[in-house]
N, C-alpha and C positions, 0 to 999 in steps of 0.2 A: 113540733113543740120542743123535744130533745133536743133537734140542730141547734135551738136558738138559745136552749138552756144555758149549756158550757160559755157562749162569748158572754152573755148577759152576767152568767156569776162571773166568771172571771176580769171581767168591766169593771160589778161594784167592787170588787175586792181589793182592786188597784185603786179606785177611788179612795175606798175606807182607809188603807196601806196611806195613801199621797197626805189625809188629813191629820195622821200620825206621824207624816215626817221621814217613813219608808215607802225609799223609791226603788220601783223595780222596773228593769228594763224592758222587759213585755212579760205580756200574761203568761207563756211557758213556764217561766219560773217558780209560778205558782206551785205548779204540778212537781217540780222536780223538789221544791222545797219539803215536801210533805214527806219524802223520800231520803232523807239527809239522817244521817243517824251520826255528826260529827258535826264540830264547830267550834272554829279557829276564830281567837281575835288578834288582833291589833291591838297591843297596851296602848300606845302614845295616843289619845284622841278618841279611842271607842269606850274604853274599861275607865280610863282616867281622862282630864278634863284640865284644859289650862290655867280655869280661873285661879286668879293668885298664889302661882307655886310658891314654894319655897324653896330660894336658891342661895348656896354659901361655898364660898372660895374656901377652899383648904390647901394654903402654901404660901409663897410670897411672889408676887409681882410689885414694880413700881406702878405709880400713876398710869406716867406713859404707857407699859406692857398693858393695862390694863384696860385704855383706851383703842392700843391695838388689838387687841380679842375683841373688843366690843365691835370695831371696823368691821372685824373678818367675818364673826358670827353674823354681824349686819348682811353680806352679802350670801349668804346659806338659806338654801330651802327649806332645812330641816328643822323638825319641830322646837328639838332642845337649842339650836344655836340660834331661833328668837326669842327662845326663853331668856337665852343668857344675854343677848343685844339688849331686852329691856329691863333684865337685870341691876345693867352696869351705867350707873350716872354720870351725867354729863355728856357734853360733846367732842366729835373724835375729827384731827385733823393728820390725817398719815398719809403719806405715798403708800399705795400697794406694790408692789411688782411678783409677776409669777404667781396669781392666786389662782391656787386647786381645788376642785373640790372631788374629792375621791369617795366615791359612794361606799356605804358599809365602814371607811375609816377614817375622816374627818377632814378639815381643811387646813390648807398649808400655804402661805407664802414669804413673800421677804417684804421687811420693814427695818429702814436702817441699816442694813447689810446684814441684818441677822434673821434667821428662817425660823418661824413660829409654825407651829404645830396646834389643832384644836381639834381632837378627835378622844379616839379611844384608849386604851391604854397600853396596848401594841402600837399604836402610830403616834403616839408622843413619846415613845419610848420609855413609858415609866411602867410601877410596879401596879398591878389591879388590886385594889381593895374592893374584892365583891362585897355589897352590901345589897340585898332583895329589897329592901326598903326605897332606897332613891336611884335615879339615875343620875352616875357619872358622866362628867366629861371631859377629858386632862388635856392639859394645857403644858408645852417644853418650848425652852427659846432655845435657838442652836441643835444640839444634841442634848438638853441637861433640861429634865423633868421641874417643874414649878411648882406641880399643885394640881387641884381640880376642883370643879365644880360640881355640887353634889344637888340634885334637884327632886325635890318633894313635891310630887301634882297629891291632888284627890281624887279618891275614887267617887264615880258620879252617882249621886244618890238613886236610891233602890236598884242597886244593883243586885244585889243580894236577892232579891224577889226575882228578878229575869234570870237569874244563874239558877234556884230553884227550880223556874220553871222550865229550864231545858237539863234537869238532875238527871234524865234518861239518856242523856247523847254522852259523847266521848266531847271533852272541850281541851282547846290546848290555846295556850297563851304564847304569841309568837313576837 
């Protein structure tokens, strides 16, 4: 009866887990979770939540520049640069040439003979204004800083209630 105990709970538990929406990779996990005395999140997507950010250019581009950030971000896996693709209205007709995308500092290539930058604020070469409230994302044509993007998600409701409820662990926001 003991052998069959252990697969049998850790069966439902994976079940109960799957109808809430957590998935776990096998029943191990189980055991090793209950052992975890830390817990790291993911802001972008776990803590905060995409519906309807709020997003606002801080600097000057033209139309055109403007059309081209939207291209570029259009082609990025990352979460903020399809924030800002669906941001930015209208539709975009550019030649790309040389697009980068440099994990950790943002994406680069040439349009027009001039090299756009969409990244962070070391790789667009501008000045950081930390702000804990939104994520940045700057934007330089050439060598010469433009502006940035400053992006407001929401925190996903009751969160506050799961944060509570792991008040005993060490948590870190990463």
């Amino acid at each position: 009866a003991l052998a069959l105990a252990a697969p049998f709970t850790f069966g439902s538990m994976l079940r109960v887990f799957g109808q809430n929406q957590f998935y776990l990779k096998n029943a191990d996990v189980i055991e090793r979770m209950a052992a975890a005395d830390s817990v790291v999140f993911d802001k972008t997507g776990t803590v905060t939540h995409g519906n309807a950010p709020e997003v606002c250019f801080h600097g000057e581009l033209s139309h055109h520049e403007l059309s081209v950030v939207k291209t570029l971000t259009s082609f990025s896996t990352h979460p903020l640069s399809q924030v800002i693709t669906k941001s930015i209205a209208g539709s975009t007709h550019v030649t790309v040439e040389n697009f980068k995308e440099l994990p950790g500092k943002g994406i680069e290539a040439v349009v027009d003979d001039k090299v756009f930058k969409v990244g962070s604020a070391v790789f667009a070469n501008a000045i950081s204004t930390d702000d804990v409230q939104t994520s940045r994302v700057y934007v330089s044509v050439g060598d010469t800083p433009r502006g940035h993007f400053s992006i407001r998600t929401s925190v996903r409701e009751n969160i506050s209630v799961m944060l509570e409820r792991l008040s005993g662990k060490q948590m870190a926001l990463a």
